[in-house]
C-alpha positions in Angstrom: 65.9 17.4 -32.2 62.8 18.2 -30.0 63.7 21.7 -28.5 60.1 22.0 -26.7 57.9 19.5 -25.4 55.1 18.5 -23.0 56.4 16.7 -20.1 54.4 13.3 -18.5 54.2 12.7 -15.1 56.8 9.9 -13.7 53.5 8.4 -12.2 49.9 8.3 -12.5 49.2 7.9 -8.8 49.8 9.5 -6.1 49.8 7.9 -2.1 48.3 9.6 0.9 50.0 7.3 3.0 47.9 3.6 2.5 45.1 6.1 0.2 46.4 5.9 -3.8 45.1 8.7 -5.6 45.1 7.8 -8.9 45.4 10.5 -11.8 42.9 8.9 -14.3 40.5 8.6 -11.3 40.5 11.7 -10.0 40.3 13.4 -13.6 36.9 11.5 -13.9 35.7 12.3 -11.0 36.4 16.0 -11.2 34.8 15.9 -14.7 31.4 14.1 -13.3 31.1 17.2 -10.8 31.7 20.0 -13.2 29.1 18.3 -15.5 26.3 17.5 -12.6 27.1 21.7 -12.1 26.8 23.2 -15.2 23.7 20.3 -16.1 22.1 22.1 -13.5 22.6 25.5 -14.0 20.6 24.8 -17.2 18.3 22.9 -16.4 17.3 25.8 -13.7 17.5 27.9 -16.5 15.3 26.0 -18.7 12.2 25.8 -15.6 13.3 22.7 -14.0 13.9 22.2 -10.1 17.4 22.5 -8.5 18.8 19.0 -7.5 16.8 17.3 -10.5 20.2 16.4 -12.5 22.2 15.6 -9.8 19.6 13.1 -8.7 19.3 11.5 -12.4 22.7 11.2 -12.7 22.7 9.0 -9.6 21.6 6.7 -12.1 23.6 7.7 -15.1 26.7 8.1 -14.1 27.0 4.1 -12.7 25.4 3.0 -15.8 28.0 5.0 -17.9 30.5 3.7 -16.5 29.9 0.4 -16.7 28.8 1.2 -20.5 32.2 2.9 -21.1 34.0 -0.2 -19.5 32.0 -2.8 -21.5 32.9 -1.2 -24.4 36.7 -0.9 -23.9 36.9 -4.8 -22.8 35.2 -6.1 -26.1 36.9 -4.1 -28.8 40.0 -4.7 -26.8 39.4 -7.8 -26.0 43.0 -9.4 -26.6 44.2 -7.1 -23.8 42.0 -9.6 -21.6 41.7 -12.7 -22.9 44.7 -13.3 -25.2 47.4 -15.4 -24.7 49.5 -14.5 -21.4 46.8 -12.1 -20.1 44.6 -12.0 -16.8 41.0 -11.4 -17.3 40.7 -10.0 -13.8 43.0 -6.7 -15.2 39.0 -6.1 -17.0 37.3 -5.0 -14.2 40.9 -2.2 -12.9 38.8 1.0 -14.3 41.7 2.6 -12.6 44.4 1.9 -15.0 42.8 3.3 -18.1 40.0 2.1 -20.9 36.7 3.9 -20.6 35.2 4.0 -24.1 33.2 7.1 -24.4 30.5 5.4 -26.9 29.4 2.7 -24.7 29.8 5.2 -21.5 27.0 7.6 -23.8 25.2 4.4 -24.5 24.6 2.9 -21.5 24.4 6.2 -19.5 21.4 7.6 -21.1 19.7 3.9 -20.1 20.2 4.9 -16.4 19.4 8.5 -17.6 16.0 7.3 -19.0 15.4 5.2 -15.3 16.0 8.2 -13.3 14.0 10.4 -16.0 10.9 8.1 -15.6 10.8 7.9 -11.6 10.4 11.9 -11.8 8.2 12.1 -15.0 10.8 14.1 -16.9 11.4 14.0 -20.8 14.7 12.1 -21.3 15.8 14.8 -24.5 15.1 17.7 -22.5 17.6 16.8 -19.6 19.7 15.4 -22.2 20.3 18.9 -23.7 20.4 20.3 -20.2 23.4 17.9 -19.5 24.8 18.0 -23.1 27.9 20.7 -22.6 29.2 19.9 -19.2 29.1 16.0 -20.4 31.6 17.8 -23.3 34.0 19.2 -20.5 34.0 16.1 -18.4 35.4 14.8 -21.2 38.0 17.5 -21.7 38.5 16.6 -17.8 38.3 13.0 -18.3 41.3 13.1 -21.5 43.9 14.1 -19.1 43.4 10.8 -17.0 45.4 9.8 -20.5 48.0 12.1 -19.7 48.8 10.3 -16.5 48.6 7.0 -17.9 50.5 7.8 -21.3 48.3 6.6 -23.0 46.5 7.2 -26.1 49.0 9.6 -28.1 49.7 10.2 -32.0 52.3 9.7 -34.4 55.6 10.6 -33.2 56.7 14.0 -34.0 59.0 17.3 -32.7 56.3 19.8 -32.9 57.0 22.6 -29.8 54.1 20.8 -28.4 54.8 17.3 -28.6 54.2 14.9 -25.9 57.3 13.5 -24.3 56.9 9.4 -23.7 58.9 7.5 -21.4 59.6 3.9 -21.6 57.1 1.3 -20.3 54.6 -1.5 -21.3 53.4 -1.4 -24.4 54.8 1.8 -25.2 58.5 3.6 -26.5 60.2 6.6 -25.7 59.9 9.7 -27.5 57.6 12.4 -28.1 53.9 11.9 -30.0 51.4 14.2 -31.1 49.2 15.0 -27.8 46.0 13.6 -29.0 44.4 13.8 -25.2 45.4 17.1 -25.5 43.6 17.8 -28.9 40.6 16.1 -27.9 40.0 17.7 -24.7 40.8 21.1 -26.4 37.8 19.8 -28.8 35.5 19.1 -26.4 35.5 22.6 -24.8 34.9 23.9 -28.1 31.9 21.5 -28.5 30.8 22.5 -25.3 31.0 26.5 -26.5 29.4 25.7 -29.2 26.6 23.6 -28.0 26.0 26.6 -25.3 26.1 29.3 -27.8 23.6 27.2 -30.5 21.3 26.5 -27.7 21.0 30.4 -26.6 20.5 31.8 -30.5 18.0 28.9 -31.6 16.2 27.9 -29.1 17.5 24.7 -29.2 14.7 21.8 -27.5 13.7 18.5 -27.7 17.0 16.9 -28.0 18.4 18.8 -30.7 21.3 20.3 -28.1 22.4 16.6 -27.4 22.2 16.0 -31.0 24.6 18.8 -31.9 26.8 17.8 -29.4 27.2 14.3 -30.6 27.8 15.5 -34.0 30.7 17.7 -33.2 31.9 15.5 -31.2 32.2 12.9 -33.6 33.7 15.3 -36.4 36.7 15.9 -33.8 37.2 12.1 -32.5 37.3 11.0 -36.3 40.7 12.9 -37.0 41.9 12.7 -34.0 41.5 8.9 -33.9 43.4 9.0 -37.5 46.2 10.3 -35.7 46.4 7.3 -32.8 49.2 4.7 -33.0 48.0 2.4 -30.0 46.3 -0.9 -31.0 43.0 -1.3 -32.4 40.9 -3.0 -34.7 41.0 -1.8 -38.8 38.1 -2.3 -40.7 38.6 -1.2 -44.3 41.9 0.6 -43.2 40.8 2.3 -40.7 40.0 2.1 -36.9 37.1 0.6 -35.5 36.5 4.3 -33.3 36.8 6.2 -37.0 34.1 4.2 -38.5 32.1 4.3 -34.9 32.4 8.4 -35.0 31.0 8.2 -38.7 27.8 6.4 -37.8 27.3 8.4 -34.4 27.6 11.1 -36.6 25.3 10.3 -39.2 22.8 9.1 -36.6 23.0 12.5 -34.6 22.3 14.5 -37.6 19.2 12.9 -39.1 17.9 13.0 -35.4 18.7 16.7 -35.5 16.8 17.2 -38.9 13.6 14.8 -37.9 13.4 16.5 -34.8 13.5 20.3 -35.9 10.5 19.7 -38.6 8.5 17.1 -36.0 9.0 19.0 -33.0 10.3 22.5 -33.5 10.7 24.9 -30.9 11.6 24.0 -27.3 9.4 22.6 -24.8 7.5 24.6 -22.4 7.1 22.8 -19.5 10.5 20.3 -18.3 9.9 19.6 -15.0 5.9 18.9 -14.2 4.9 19.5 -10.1 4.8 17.2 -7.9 1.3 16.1 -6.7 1.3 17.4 -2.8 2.5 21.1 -4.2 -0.2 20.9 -7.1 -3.1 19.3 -4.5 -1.8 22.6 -1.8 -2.3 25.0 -4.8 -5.6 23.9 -5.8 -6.6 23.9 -2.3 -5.7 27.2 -2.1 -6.8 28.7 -4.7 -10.5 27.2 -4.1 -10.0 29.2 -0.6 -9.5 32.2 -2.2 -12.4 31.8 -4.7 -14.4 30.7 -1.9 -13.4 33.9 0.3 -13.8 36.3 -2.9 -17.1 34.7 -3.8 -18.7 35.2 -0.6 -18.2 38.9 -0.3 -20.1 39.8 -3.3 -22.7 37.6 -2.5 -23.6 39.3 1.2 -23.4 42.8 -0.8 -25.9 41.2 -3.1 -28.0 40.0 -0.5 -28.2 43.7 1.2 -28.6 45.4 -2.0 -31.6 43.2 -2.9 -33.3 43.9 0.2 -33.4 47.3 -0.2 -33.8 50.4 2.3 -35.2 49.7 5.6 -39.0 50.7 6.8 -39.8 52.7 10.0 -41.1 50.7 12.3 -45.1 51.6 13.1 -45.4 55.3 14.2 -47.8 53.9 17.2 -45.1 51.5 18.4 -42.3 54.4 18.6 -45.1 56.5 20.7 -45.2 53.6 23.1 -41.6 52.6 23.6 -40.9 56.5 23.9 -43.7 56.8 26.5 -42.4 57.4 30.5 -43.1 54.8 32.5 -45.9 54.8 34.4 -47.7 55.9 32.0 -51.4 55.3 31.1 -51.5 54.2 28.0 -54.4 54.9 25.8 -56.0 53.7 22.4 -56.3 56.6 20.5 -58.7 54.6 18.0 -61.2 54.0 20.4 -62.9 56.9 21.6 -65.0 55.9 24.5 -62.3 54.1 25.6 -59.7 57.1 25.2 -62.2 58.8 27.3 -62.5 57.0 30.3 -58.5 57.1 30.5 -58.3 60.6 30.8 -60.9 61.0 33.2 -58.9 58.2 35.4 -55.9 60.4 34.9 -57.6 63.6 36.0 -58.7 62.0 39.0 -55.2 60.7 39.9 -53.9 63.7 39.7 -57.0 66.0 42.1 -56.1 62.7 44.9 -52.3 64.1 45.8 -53.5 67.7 45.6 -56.5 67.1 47.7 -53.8 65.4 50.5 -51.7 68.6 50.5 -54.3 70.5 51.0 
């Protein structure tokens, strides 16, 4: 007998008069937004621009969606296009089936589109992005949760998830396995966040650690699933999946760390009309500063000033009226005074 157990909700959706709002939606949707916030708080962090992830995952997000989407329908394929079913249920994203490997896959196409039309390395927004794409995920499992969907092996555990009767499914309680895995994911995302702060982490190596410990976690927690799936060997087509993600991620972690240690310098390169108005200004300024010295030069190299001609200062300071007389002629200087003599015996003959 289960004495304690984690309730489902009698419905995944929820109507605002003729507006459904669907649990599983709105879960997403919620995850995208904490992602785009935290992606961007790093990326500020790390040099870039503010609005730089939000605008690449414009691209991503579509693209990871349709990856995830893509990925569900073909490994699930009988759910579609078996015997008694309607192929048109493929393209309702709203009632559950996002697979998070082709979601990964085909987002980081549309990440590498946006990342090209603004001249940014893909890795380094991808380790910007890595942790909030970890709790979007946490955010995204409890879209499960609403659906009842996706749950363990039964069990009475105080935390075991109460299952009601439906399609596809019977009553009774399962171990929580969105639960787990979103639990998981926030530890990834810790982890990701401390690993990046203590080591420097650069180059892709952040995204890399992130899809490693994601993969350890989704491996036993896909042991523990009792929905359908495909076996390969004895076990599900997501374990072996998580085992080859993982194995990829690591060697890309190793490689990486002895070809390009360290983290990159510059992540988000100007754009041409700020570079062109900083050039232009600081030619200006070398311009201005240039031209000071120079005119100091200039008066320094042309050293003191001369008098002018003792002569010409006698003549300027002369009254006017004045007779003036060259001093270096003497006949001439001689004639002049007797002219000025006689100029002045005229008036006082007159008054006489």
């Amino acid at each position: 007998m289960t004495l304690a157990y984690i309730p489902s909700p009698s419905t995944g959706v929820i109507h605002l008069g003729p507006i459904p709002l669907r649990g599983y939606a709105f879960c997403i949707i919620i995850g995208v937004f904490v992602a785009v916030w935290l992606g961007n708080k790093r990326w500020i962090a790390r040099g870039g621009k503010p609005g730089t992830v939000a605008d690449i995952a414009v691209w991503a997000v579509p693209f990871g969606l349709v990856g995830g989407r893509l990925y569900h329908v073909i490994t699930d394929y009988q759910l579609y296009f078996g015997e008694g079913r309607n192929w048109v249920d493929a393209f309702k994203i709203w009632e559950g089936g996002l697979g998070i490997w082709g979601a990964i896959a085909l987002g980081a196409v549309g990440a590498w589109i946006g990342c090209r039309l603004r001249g940014i390395p893909l890795p380094a927004w991808a380790d910007a992005l890595a942790p909030g794409i970890a709790v979007a995920q946490a955010f995204g499992r409890w879209g499960n949760w609403f659906n009842q969907e996706l749950y363990g092996r039964a069990t009475d555990l105080p935390w075991a998830l109460e299952i009601s009767e439906g399609p596809n499914r019977v009553a009774g309680t399962y171990h929580p396995t969105f639960l787990y895995e979103s639990l998981w994911c926030l530890g990834v995302a810790a982890l990701v966040i401390w690993a990046d702060r203590r080591f420097k982490l650069g180059h892709g190596r952040a995204f890399a650690l992130y899809v490693a410990a994601y993969c350890l976690g989704r491996g036993w927690i896909e042991y523990m699933r009792v929905d359908e799936a495909h076996h390969i060997l004895g076990l599900r087509l997501n374990v072996w999946t998580a085992i080859f993600v993982f194995v990829l991620a690591v060697v890309y972690f190793v490689l990486s760390a002895k070809l390009r240690p360290g983290r990159e310098e510059v992540v988000e390169p100007e754009t041409s009309g700020s570079t062109g108005a900083a050039d232009a200004g600081k030619d200006a300024a070398a311009t201005t500063a240039g031209a000071a010295p120079a005119d100091a030069k200039a008066d320094a190299g042309a050293g003191p000033k001369k008098d002018a001609d003792p002569e010409a200062k006698a003549e300027d300071a002369a009254p006017v009226g004045a007779v003036k007389t060259d001093l270096s002629k003497p006949d001439v200087a001689k004639a002049d005074l007797a002219k000025a003599d006689l100029s002045k015996a005229e008036p006082e003959a007159k008054k006489s």
